[in-house]
PLY file of the C-alpha trace (Angstrom):
ply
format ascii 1.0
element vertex 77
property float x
property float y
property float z
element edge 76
property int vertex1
property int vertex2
end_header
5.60 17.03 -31.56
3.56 13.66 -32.48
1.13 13.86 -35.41
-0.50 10.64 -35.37
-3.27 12.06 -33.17
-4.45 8.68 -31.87
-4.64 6.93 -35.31
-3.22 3.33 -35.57
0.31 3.15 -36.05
0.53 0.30 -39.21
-1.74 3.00 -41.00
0.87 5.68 -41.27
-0.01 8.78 -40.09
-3.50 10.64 -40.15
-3.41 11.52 -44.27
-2.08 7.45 -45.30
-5.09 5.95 -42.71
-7.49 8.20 -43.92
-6.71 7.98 -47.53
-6.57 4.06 -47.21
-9.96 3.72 -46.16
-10.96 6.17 -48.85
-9.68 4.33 -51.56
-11.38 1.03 -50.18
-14.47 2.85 -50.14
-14.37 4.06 -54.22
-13.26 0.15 -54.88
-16.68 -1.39 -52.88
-18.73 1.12 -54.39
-16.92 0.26 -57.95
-17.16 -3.37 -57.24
-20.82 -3.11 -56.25
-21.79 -1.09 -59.63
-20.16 -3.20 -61.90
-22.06 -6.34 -60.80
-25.48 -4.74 -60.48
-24.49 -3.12 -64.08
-22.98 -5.96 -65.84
-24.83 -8.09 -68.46
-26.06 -11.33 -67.22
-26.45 -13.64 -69.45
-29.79 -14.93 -71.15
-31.22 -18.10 -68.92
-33.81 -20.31 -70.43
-33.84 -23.47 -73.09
-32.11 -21.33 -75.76
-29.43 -20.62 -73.67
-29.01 -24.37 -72.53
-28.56 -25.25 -76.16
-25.94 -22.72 -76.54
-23.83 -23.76 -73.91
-24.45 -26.98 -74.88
-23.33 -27.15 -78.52
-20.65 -25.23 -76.88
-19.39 -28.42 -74.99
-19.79 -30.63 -77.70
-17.91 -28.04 -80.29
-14.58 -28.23 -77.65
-15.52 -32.04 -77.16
-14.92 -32.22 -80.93
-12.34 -29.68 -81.08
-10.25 -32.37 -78.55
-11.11 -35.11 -80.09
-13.36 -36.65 -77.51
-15.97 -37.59 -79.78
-16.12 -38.31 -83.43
-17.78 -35.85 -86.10
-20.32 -38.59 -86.16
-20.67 -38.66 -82.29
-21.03 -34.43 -82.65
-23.73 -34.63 -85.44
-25.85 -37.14 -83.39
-25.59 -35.31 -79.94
-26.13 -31.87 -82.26
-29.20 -33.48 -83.42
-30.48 -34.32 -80.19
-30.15 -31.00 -78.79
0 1
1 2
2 3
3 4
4 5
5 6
6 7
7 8
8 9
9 10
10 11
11 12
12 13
13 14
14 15
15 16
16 17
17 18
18 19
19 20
20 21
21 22
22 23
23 24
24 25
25 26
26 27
27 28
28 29
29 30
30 31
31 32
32 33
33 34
34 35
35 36
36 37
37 38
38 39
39 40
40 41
41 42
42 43
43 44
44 45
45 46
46 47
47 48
48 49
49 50
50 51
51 52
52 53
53 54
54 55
55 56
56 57
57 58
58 59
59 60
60 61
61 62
62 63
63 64
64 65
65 66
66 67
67 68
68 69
69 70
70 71
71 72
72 73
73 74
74 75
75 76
């Protein structure tokens, strides 16, 4: 006796196939709740300045620029 009953045959059976497509559901519906949930960050001038002091602290940190480079471009900003 065949239990596939017409399902594909890479999926498994009727209970793997049917389970597989369950579990991709739960994971899009996951995926799509955790970015409309997660915390964007804060656009505007204050966050410009804050991502850029935070290139010219690793710029520093890597010795790109001097301490007197950082303290004129921090100045600037």
């Amino acid at each position: 006796m065949m239990w596939n009953c017409g399902t594909l045959p890479w999926s498994g059976g009727w209970m793997i196939g049917h389970s597989l497509w369950g579990l991709l559901l739960v994971v899009g519906v996951g995926a799509l709740l955790w970015t409309a949930c997660k915390p964007r960050r804060p656009s505007g001038p204050s966050a410009d300045r804050a991502d850029s002091l935070e290139i010219l602290k690793l710029r520093l940190a890597r010795g790109e620029i001097s301490i007197e480079e950082y303290n004129t471009l921090k100045s600037m900003l």
